[in-house]
N, C-alpha and C positions, 0 to 999 in steps of 0.2 A: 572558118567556123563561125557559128553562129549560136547567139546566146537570146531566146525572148524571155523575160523576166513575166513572172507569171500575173504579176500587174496589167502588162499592158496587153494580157489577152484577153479578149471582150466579145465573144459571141454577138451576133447582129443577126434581128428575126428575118427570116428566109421567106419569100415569097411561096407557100405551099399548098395552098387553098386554103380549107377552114383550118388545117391542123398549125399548132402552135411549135415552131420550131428556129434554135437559132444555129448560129453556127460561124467560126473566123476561122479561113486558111491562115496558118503562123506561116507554113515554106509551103512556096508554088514558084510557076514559070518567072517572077516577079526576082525573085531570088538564085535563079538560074536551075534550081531543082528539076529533077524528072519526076518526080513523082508531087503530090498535094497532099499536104497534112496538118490537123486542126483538131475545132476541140466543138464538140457540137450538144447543147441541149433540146429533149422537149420537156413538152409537159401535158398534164391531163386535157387532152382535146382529142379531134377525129384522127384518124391513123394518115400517118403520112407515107407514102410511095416514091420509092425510085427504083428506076429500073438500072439494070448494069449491062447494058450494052454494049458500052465504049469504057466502059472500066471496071476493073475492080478493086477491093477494098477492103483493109484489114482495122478493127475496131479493137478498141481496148475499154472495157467498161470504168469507166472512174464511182457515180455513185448513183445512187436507187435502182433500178428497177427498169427495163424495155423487154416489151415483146419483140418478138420478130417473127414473122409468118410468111411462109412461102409454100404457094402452091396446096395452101387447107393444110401445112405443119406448123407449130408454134413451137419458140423455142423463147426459152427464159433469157435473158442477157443480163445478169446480177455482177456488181462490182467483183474483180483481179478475173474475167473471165475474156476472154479472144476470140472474135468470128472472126471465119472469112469466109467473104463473098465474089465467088469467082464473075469473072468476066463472062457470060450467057446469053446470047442473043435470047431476048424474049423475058428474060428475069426481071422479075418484082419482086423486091421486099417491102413490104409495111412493117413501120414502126412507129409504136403505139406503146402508153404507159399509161396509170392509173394513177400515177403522182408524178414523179420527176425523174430523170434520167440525164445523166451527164457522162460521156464517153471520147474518147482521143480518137482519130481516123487518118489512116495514111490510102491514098487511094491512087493507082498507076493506069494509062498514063495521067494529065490532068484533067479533074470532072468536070472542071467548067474552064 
């Protein structure tokens, strides 16, 4: 078992184009895990994309506010609420906020 105190989890900005986004795996392959799970913000900038090709991924909303849009649908992601996003040859979601958004992600296999 494994214990990370919430001190030394630290988000680090993510290479994403213009959108502002960060993000820290706590458990990955590093820790012998199967699956990747972490803690990721953005904030008000251009929408960020990934697509889910090679994985998918279950979010837990911690605090403000993300959109999510797939495919011309938008859906709210407001803090105690849960997506998932299946594994989809050809899937994009953008996510995008008007202030800030902070959310948990566990994603199988690993994303990176």
């Amino acid at each position: 078992m494994l214990l990370f105190a919430s001190k030394t989890i630290t988000p680090e900005p993510l290479d994403v184009g213009p959108g502002r986004f960060s993000l820290v795996d706590v458990v990955s392959q590093a820790q012998g895990a199967p699956v990747s799970a972490g803690v990721a913000e953005i904030w008000k900038s251009a929408p960020v994309d990934f697509d889910y090709d090679n994985d998918c991924a279950v979010c837990y909303m911690l605090e403000g506010e993300i959109t999510l849009s797939e495919g011309g649908e938008k859906h709210r992601f407001l803090p105690g609420d849960v997506v998932y996003i299946p594994q989809a040859k050809g899937l994009v979601v953008l996510w995008e906020t008007d202030s800030y958004g902070k959310f948990f992600y566990v994603t199988y296999p690993h994303w990176r």
